[in-house]
Every structure is written in structure tokens, then in C-alpha cells.
N, C-alpha and C positions, 0 to 999 in steps of 0.2 A: 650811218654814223651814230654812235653812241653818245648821248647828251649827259656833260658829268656832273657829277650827283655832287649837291653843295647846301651849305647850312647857311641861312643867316647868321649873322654875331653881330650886335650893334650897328646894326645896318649895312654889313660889309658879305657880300655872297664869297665864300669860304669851301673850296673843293673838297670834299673827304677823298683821300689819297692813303687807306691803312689805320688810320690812328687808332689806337687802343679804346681811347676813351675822349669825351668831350673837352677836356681839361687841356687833351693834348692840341686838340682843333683849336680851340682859343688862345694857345700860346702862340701857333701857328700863327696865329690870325694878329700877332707881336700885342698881346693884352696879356699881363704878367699876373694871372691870377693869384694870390697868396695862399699857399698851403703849408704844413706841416707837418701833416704823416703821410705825405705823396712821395715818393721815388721811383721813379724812370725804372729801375732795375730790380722791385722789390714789386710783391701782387699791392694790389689795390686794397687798401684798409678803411677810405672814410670816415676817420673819424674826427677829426679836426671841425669840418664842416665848413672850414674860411675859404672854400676853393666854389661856396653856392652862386647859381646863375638863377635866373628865373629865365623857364622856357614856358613858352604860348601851349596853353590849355596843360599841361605838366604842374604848372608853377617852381614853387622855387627847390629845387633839389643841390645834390654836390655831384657837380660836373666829371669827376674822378672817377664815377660810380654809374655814369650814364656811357652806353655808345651812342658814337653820332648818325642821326637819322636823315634821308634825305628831305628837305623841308624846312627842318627845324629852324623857328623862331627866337634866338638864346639874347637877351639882356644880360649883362654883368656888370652893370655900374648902377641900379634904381636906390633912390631913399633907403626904400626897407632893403638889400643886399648889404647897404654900406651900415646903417643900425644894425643889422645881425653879424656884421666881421665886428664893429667897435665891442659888439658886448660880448661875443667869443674872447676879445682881448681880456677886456674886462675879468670877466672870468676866472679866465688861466692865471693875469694876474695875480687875482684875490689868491690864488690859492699856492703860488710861487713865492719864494725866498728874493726878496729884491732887492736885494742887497748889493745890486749891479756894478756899483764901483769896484770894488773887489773881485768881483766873478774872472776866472780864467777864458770864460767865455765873451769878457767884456769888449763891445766893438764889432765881435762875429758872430751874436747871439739873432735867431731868427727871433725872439719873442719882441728882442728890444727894437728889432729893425721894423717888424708890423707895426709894431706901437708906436713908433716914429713917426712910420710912412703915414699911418691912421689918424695920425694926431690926438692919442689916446693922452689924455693930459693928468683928468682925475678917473679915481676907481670907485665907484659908489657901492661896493662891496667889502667886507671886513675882511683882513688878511689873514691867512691860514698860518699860524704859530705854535704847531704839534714839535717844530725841530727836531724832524726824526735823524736819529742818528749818520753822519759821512764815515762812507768806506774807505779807510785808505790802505788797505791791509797787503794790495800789490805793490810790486815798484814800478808795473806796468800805467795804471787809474788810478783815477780816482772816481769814485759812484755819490751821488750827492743827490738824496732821492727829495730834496727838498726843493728843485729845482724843475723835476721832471713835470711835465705839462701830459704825458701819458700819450703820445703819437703813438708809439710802438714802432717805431724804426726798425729801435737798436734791439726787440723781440724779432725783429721778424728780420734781420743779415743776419742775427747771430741762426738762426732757426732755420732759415732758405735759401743763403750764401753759403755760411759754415757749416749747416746742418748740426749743428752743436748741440744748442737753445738753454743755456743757463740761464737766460731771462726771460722771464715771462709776466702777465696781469697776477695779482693777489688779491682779495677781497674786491669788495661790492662798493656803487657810492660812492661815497666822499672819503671812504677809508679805501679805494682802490689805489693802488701803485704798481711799479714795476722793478723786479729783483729777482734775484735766484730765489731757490725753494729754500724752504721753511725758517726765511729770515737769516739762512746764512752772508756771510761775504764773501766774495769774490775769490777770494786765496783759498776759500776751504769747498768749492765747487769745481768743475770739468774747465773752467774759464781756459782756456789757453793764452789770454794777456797780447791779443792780435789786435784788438783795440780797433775793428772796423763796429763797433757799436759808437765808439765816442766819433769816428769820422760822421756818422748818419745825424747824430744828435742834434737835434738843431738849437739848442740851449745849453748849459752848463752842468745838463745832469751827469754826465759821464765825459771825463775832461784826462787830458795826461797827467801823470804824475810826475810832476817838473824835478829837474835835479839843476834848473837853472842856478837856484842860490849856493848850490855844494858846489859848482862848477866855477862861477865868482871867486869865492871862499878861497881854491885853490892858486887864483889866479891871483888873490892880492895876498899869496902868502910868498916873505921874499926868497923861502927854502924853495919850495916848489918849482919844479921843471914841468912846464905844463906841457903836453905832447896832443895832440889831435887827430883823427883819422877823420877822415869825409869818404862815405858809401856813396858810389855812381847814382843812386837813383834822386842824392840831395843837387847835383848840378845843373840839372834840366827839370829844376820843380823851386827853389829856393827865392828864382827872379820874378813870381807869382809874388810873394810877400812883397813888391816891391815895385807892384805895378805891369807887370811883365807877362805875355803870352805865355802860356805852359810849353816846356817846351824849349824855353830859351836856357842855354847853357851857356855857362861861363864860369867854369872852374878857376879864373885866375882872382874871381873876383870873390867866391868864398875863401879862397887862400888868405886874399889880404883881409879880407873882413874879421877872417879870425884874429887873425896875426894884430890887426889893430885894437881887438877887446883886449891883447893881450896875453895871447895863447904863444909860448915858443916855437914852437915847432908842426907843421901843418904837412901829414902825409896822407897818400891816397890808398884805402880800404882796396881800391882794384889792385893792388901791387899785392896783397893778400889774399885777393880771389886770386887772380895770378897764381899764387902760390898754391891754393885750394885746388885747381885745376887739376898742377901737378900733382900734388898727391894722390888727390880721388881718383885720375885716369888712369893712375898706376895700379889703385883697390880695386876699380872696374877690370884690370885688363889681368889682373891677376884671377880674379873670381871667372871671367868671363874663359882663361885657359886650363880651368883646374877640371874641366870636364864634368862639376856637378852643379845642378842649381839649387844646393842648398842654400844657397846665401845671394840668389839671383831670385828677381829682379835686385840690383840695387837700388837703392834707394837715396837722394841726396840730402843730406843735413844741414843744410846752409839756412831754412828757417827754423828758428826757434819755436814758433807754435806751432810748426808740421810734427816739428819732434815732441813736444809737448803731449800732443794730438796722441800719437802713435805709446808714447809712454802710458796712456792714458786708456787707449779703446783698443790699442792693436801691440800688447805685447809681445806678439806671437812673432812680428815682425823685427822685434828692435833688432835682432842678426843680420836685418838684411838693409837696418841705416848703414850710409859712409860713417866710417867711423876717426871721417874728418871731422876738424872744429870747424865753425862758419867762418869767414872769412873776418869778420869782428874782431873773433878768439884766437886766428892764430896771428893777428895784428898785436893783441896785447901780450900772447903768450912770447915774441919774437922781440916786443918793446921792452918786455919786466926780463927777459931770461938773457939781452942780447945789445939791446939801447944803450942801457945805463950803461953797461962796462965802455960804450963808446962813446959818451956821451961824458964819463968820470962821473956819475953823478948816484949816488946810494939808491938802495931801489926803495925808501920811505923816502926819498924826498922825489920820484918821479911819478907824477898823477896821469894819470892816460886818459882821455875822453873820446867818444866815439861821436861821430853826428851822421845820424841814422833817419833813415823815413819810418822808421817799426817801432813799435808801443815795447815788442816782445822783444825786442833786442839789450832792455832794460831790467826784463825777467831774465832771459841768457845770460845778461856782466855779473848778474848776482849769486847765477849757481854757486854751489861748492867744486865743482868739476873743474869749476876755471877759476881757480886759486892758486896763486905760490905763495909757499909759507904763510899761510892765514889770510892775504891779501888778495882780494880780487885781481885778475891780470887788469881788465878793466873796469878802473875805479866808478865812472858816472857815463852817462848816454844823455845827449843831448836829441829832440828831433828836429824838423827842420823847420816846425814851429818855435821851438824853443831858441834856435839860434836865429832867427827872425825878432820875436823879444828881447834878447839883450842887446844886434845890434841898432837896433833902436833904444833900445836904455841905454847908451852911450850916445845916442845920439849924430852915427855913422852916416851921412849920405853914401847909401851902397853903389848908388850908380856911377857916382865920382871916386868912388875907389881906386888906385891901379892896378892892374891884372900883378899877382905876386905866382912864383911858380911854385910848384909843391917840393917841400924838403926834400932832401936824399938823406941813408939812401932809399927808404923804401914812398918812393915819390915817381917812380916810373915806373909804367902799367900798361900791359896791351890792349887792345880792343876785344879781346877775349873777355879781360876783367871788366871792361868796361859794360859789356852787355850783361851780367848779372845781374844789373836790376830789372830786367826783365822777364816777365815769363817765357818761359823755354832757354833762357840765357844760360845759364848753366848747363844744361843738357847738350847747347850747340856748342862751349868752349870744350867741353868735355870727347865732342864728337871732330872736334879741329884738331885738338890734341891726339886722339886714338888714330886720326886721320894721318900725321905725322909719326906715330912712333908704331902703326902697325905697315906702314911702307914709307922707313927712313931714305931707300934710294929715290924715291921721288919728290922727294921735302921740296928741293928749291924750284922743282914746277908743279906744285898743287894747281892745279887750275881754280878760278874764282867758286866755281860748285864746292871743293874741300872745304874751303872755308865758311860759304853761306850752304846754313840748312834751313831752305823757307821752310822745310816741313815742321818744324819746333818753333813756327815765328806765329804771332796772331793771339788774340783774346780769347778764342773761345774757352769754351771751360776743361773737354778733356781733349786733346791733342793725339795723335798717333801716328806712327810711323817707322814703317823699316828701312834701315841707310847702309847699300853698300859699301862697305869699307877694305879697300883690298881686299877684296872675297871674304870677306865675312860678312854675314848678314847681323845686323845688330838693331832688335826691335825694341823702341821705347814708344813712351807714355810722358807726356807733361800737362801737370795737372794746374789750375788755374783755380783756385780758391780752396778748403777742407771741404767743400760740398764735394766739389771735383775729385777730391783724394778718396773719397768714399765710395767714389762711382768706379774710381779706378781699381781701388782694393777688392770690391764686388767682383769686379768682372775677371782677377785674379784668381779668387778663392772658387769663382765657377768655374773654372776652366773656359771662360770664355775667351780670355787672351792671355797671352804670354810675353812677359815684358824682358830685358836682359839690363834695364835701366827706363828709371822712375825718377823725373822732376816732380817733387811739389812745392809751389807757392800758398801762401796760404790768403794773403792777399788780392786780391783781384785785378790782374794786369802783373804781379810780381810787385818787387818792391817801392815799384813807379806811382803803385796803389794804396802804400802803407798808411796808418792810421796817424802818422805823424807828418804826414804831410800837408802843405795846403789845402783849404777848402775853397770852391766845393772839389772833388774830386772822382768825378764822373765818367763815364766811358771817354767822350769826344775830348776830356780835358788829359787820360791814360793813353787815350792813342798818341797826342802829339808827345808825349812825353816818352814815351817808346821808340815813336820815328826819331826822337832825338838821339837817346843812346845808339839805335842805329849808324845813325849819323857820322855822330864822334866814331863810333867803330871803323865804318868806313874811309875815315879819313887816316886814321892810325899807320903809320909805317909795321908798327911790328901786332901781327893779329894774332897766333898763335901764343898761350901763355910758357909753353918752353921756350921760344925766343926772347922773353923779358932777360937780357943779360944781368940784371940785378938779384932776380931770384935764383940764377945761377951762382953769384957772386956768394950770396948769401948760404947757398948748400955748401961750396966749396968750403966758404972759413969755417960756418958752425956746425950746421944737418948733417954733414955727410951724404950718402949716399939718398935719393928718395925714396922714401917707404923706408928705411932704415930703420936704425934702432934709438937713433937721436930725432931722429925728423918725428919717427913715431913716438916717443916721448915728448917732444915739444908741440906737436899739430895736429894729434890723436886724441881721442876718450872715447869713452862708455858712458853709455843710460840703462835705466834699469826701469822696472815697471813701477806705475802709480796708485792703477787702480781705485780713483777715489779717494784712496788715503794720503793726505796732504805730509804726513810726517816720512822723509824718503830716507827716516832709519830703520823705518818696520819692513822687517822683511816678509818675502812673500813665497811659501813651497808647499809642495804638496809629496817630498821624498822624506821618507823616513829617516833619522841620523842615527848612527849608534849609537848608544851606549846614554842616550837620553831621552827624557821621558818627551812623547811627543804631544804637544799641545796647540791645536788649532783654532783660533777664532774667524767665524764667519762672518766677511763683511759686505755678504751680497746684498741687493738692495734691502728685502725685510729687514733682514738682519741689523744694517748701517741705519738705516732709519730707525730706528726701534734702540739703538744705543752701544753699537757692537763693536764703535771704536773709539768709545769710552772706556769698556771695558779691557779691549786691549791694551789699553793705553796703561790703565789700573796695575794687570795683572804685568806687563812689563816692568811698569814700575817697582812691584814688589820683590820679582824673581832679582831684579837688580837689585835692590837694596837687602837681600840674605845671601848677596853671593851666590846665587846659581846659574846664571849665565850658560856655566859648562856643563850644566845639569839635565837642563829644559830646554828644548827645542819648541820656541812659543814663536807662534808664526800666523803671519793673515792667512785666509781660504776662503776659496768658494767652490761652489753650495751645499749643505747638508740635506737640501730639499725637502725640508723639516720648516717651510714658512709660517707656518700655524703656530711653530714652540718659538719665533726668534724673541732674542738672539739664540744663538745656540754656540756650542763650544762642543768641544771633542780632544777629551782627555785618553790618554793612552789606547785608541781605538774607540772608547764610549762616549756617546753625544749625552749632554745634557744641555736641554729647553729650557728658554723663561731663563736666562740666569739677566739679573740687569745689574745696575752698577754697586746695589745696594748689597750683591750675595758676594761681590769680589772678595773679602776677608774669609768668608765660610769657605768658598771656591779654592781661593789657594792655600789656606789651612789644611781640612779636611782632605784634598782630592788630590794638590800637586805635592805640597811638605810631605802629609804623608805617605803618600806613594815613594818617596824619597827615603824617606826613613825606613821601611820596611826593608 
């Protein structure tokens, strides 16, 4: 018989069973060590140092950083341990923005809650008063580098979750911090506005960018028809604010909570996946019978930083997004084109608000893609933080609420729509649906397998699987963070697999994960939130989203047909590549045009770093303002492979090196007018 291997801890013999590291034994052992740049699902960084034990003949080290040994002697509570957490506080203080009343973080700040717990009262250190500039240049964040205590979190999800890494260390010392490269903001970087940096944050460096007050504004305006939609993944995440298991769902009880700040009208976001459903199964099954895989794998577009992502690093693919809206967009595009006429109410006096678990769902209301007549379809996005703040700034006992039911008509949803906030939820409503319309004589006895596909259910990161479907074999992929999407598009481009359809989430667990929702929000806190939407699905009379008789109702009076020519007009768009270049009126070719002079600037890296979209910006500027427009074919490119001369430019076939912002006059004088005048 094997004798099991065990540590001391404050005098308590404690088995090693796996754990990673020392930190985790000691929590084990229910001692709540204090850390900062420790997370469960991110490598190990150390640097914090608040998580030190003193171990026998060791001394005092950061437990995060140790494995557990059999033997070991570990103290965590001596004199000197608790002196070295108070002046770690200390510290971070001196060099933080305390302005604590005010902070968006105030309440759920980990700096203020150690400093509570510590009884940190005075700072015998001066306070650091550089006040570097706040970012608030998305509609996703806000970056508030005045706050940041330097953990690197939110470096290292954005870098080994997302695989992205817009943020990272900057100098040395005391002038060290944390930012995109060379002192840019957020909006003019690769950021996809996924906001799982502000979930890790344990302070207010990186916080949502609230639309709480525009959302007010509209509510006490007495023109205004306030309308609402609520995303599945806000009802079994919302009763955490409020004291509540993760988990717990109770949709009747955000109906009323809105309805009592105020809001008219409360519909449910799944009656629009619902509807997403339908369309995309009909783009899948179209793609999937035309006999080519030019536009296969498909791809789902229901998150906005997946598409961001792909606009961004993988234009190669954008043919092969749905060239569905997410479920948000064809909520407001169906409110602003379809509501009001039912509602008699002008479309500037009807305000649309969404309340979402995503950061990025507030970059998506703002595109220009989802406008009517100059107007956003929808106006604000609330998250399911932010409607946790105002119902408490009214002053609301949520739990005394009464269960209120969602509006009609788009207030009834199947369990189809329901599991979209899930990772692989879309993929399985998708695969219920193809399930029904590629063997209609069996609709009324699908067996319980049609409808449940364990194989797209679960956390891990990349998912796989082939599903017979009335004899067709139909293989997909559901990816489970942008690391995951990266790993899936790899094994694409190798020929390693072949997909016929591709989920991505960008979040971690899907929407259940989003960066707007409760903290903390953690694996064990994403599972039960998952088993919920489960749940609800299962309980659902109608599971399949072509049985919602309401988005029936709804084709009949207005869509027409699905996949139509209305339905596609009102629940369709296009993306186009980004490339870095944050302005998405530069365009990007590499085909000659007639009858115009072609002019190319390079904004591969050298090049863009070195000042290449300044330049373009310049010389666009010019050819606009002498009227030549139809003259000149000025257009982004990469690469002249010329990184020694950048920037570089390439005028009617000829590169010229070194040009910088200073030569633009000479440039378009000399080289573009008069090639023009000749």
C-alpha cells in the first residue's frame, strides 16, 4: 500500500493530489491566499508577490511559483509574511490613481478589497501624479493606465486565450506600464473589443465603456419609445449581481426589472437567433448542395470580435463568414424597419437597446453596416453589469420583483435560441434545423439524438465532429476562444481537416464567458451557467427554430420568402478587410483598373510603422481635393519587399523608397499630377 504524499500548511498534513503549484494546495487546505496576477486558466507570472509563504529551510518565496514537495513545512500567516503583503499594498497604492469613489471598479476592485482585508489604513509612500493619459477611443473600454498595478493578466488572456497580444510591458522601473505598442490606443491597434482583458483585471485599469447614461437619457425622454432585447446568456448570469448561484435563471424577473427602470417594451434576443438560425441553415445548405467548397467551411458570424478577428488576420476568408447579421442586428434591423410601423411610432422617436454579456457587441451596434438612414439599427448596448448598476440606482429589490413575460411579438423563442449562448450552441441549432429540413418526412418523430448534439457541447477549446444527417455526413469544428479559431484555421490551411461548418466563439465558454458579465467568471462559475441554458432548452416545448410560429408569422407579413430578397436585404451584409488600417474607407487591391494611374502604398509592418499610413492618408487627401478620384487608383498593399527603403510607394509600376510625410507635396506634384497631365 502506497503512503500519500502530503505537505504540511500551518500545521494541517494536506495530500498533494495533482495541483499545479503550492498556492493551489494552500487554497485546498481553505487558506485564501491573496494574489493578483494568479489565474487558474492563464501560466503562472509571479509577480505580484502577495501570494508569499515561508517554507522550512526555503524561506520565504511566492507559492504560485513553487510545486508542492512531499514534506514540506509551508507557514502563511508569520509577522514578516503579513509586513511584506501590507507594503506590497503600500506600494501599488503609492503608485495608483485613488480616486476610488469614482472608479467604475468601485466595490469589485481587488486592490481595495486587500487593502480592506489588510487594514491598510495609511500609505507612507508619496503618490504617483504622472496622470497619464485615459483611453476611451472604443465603444467597447475603456484603458485607464493610471490605475494599473502592472499583474499582466490582461497581457497574458489577450496573448494565450486570444493569441492576439495588443498589450503588453513598456519600459523599465518606475516608468514601466501596460499598453499597445508605441503608445497607441486601443481603436487604432488589432484590439478586437472582446474585453476578456477588462474581465481578468483586478482593478479599474481596463473597465467597460458604459452607455448607462445614454440609456437613462432616452428613458426620461417623453418622445422616446424605449424597446429592449435581453441575449440568453444575460438570464442565467444577471441573479450573480444579486446574490445568486451562477446559474440561476429567471427571465421573468429581467423582464420586469427592466420594465420598472422604465424601458417599454422587453423582447427576447433568442426570437432573433431563432431567426438567424433560419437563415444561416438555409446559406449552409445552399453552400453545402452547390457541389463546391469554395465558400465551405462556413463560417458563423454571430460574434462580433470573431468577425473582427477574421477582417483583421484572415481576409482570405471573409467569403466564407454567414453572411448573416448576429442575432443583435437582425433584432434591431426587424425593430427600426418593422416595429415602429406597428407600434405608429416614427423611427427617431424609437430607441432600441440591447442587454448583452459582450464588450464587442457595442463595437458591432456602432458599425456603419448596421445603419438605416444614418441611424444606428441599434442605438446603445447595455451589459449585464451595467443593467445591474442602474437597477440598483433606482433602487429596485430584484428579488421582490414579479416574474413580467417578454413582449410580442418577437418575445417567443425556442430552445434552439436559447442555447446560443453557448459554446457550440449555434452549431447544434444549426445541425436541428438541417436535421429537419434535410428529412422533412420525419420532422414529427426526430428522436431525442436530432435534437441533442453532445458532440458540439463542452468547454474545451477546439471541438470536432462528424453528424450524420439523413446521409449526409456533415463535418464541423466549434472553436471555443480566438486562440481556438487560430488553431482551427491552421489545421484548415494544412490540410489537416476539413470542415463543412465552423462555430466561433470568441469568449471562453461562448457568450456565458463574455467580458460583460459578472465577476469572477471562471471555468466552475461557466459550467453552471451552460448547464443552465441547457436547462431551459430542455424544458422548451418548441426546440427546433423553424417551429417558433412567430418567425413564421413574421416572414409571412414582411421577409417573404427565407434567404430571399427581402429577408436578404433586411438580415444580410458584408465585411471587408482591415488590415491594420483602422479607416474602413481605404481600400485595399492589388488588380490593375483602367484607364487610371495606379498608385500603391505599402502598409506592411516596416512600412506602417515607419509612417505609411500617414502618408496614405495625405496623399488620399490630395487626389480628393483636385478631383481625381476617377483618375487615380490609390490603394493600400502589401509588400514591396523593399524593408530597408520603407515607406515605399509604387507609382505607375515604379517603387519609390524613403518617401515620408514630409515628400507627400513633391510626390503628388511631380510624380501623380504630372503623369496626369502628360
Amino acid at each position: 500500500m502506497s503512503v500519500q504524499q502530503t505537505v504540511v500548511i500551518d500545521g494541517l498534513s494536506v495530500p498533494i493530489e495533482g495541483e499545479r503549484n503550492l498556492l493551489e494546495l494552500v487554497r485546498k487546505a481553505g487558506i485564501d491566499l491573496p494574489t493578483f496576477c494568479y489565474h487558474s486558466e492563464l501560466s503562472v507570472y509571479g509577480a505580484c508577490r502577495m501570494c508569499v509563504v515561508e517554507i522550512d529551510k526555503m524561506g520565504i518565496v511566492a507559492s504560485c511559483t513553487v510545486q508542492p514537495q512531499p514534506g514540506m513545512v509551508v507557514r502563511t500567516n508569520t509577522e514578516q509574511l503579513r509586513v511584506i503583503r501590507r507594503t506590497i499594498l503600500e506600494l501599488l497604492l503609492a503608485n495608483h490613481d485613488r480616486d476610488c469613489t469614482t472608479c467604475d471598479k468601485n466595490g469589485a476592485c481587488k486592490l481595495q478589497e486587500l487593502a480592506r482585508r489588510f487594514g491598510v489604513q495609511d500609505v507612507r509612500f508619496g503618490q504617483e501624479d504622472a496622470g497619464l493619459p485615459i483611453d476611451r477611443s472604443t465603444p467597447a473600454l475603456v484603458r485607464d493606465p493610471n490605475k494599473c498595478i502592472l499583474c499582466g493578466d490582461c497581457v497574458r488572456v489577450c496573448g494565450e486565450v486570444q493569441k492576439i497580444g495588443v498589450l503588453d510591458f513598456a519600459y523599465r522601473g518606475s516608468d514601466a506600464t501596460v499598453g499597445p505598442a508605441f503608445g497607441k490606443c486601443l481603436a487604432d491597434v488589432d484590439c478586437v473589443q472582446c474585453g476578456q482583458c477588462a474581465s481578468v483585471c483586478p482593478t479599474g485599469a481596463i473597465t467597460i465603456h458604459s452607455d448607462v447614461d445614454r440609456v437613462w437619457k432616452a428613458i426620461h425622454d417623453p418622445k422616446m419609445k424605449v424597446v429592449a432585447q435581453v441575449a440568453p446568456a444575460i438570464r442565467v448570469a444577471l441573479g450573480e449581481e444579486f446574490g445568486h448561484e451562477p446559474g440561476w435563471a429567471a427571465p421573468g424577473k429581467v423582464v420586469a426589472a427592466l420594465k420598472s427602470i422604465g424601458v417599454d417594451m422587453v423582447f427576447d434576443t433568442c426570437f432573433t437567433a431563432d431567426l438567424t438560425v433560419v437563415e444561416e441553415t438555409a446559406e449552409f445548405l445552399e453552400r453545402l448542395s452547390s457541389g463546391s467548397r469554395e465558400r465551405l467551411p462556413q463560417f458563423t458570424s454571430c460574434c462580433p470580435a470573431w468577425v473582427k478577428y477574421v477582417e483583421q488576420y484572415h481576409p482570405n476568408y471573409l467569403a466564407n463568414l454567414s453572411s448573416c447579421k448576429s442575432p443583435q442586428q437582425m433584432f434591431g434591423a426587424v425593430a427600426r424597419r418593422f416595429l415602429g410601423r406597428e407600434l405608429g411610432v416614427e423611427p427617431e422617436n424609437l430607441y432600441v437597446v440591447s442587454v448583452m454579456p459582450c464588450t464587442a457587441k457595442k463595437f458591432e451596434a456602432a458599425r456603419e453596416e448596421f445603419a438605416s438612414d444614418g441611424r444606428p439599427d441599434v442605438d446603445a448596448v447595455l451589459t449585464t453589469q451595467e443593467l445591474a448598476r442602474m437597477i440598483r440606482e433606482t433602487g429596485i429589490d430584484f428579488d421582490k420583483l414579479p416574474i413580467a413575460p417578454f413582449d410580442l411579438p418577437f418575445g417567443v423563442s425556442t430552445g434552439a435560441g436559447m442555447i446560443f449562448g453557448n459554446s457550440g450552441g449555434v452549431a447544434e441549432a444549426v445541425l436541428r434545423a438541417a436535421a429537419e429540413l434535410l428529412a422533412p418526412e420525419k420532422t414529427s418523430e426526430i428522436p431525442r439524438s436530432r435534437l441533442v448534439f453532445e458532440e458540439v457541447r463542452g468547454l474545451d477549446g477546439v471541438k470536432e465532429a462528424t453528424v450524420n444527417i439523413a446521409g449526409n455526413e456533415v463535418r464541423l469544428a466549434v472553436a471555443n476562444s480566438l486562440g481556438a479559431a487560430a488553431e482551427v484555421l491552421r489545421r484548415i490551411e494544412s490540410g489537416e481537416a476539413v470542415y463543412d461548418i465552423v462555430e466561433v466563439m470568441s469568449c471562453p465558454g461562448g457568450c456565458i464567458g463574455g467580458a460583460g458579465q459578472p465577476s469572477p467568471s471562471h471555468l466552475e462559475v461557466r459550467k453552471q451557467r451552460t448547464q443552465a441554458l441547457y436547462d431551459v432548452d430542455t424544458m422548451q416545448m418548441l426546440r427546433r427554430s423553424h417551429d417558433n410560429p412567430y418567425v413564421k408569422a413574421l416572414y409571412d407579413r414582411y421577409l417573404g420568402d427565407v434567404g430571399g430578397k427581402k429577408a436578404h436585404s433586411a438580415l444580410h451584409t458584408s465585411y471587408g478587410t482591415r488590415r491594420r488600417i483602422a479607416g474602413e474607407e481605404i481600400k485595399f487591391s492589388s488588380e490593375e483598373v483602367d484607364g487610371k494611374l495606379d498608385v500603391g502604398v505599402c502598409v506592411g509592418t516596416c512600412c506602417y510603422l515607419h509612417g505609411s499610413y500617414d502618408l496614405l492618408r495625405g496623399l488620399m487627401d490630395r487626389v480628393a481635393r483636385h478631383g481625381l478620384t476617377d483618375r487615380v487608383d490609390l490603394h493600400a498593399t502589401f509588400c514591396f519587399e523593399q524593408c530597408e527603403h520603407s515607406p515605399n510607394i509604387e507609382i505607375g509600376g515604379s517603387i519609390r523608397g524613403n518617401v515620408t510625410e514630409e515628400d507627400i507635396d513633391e510626390v503628388f506634384e511631380k510624380e501623380i499630377r504630372a503623369r496626369l497631365v502628360e
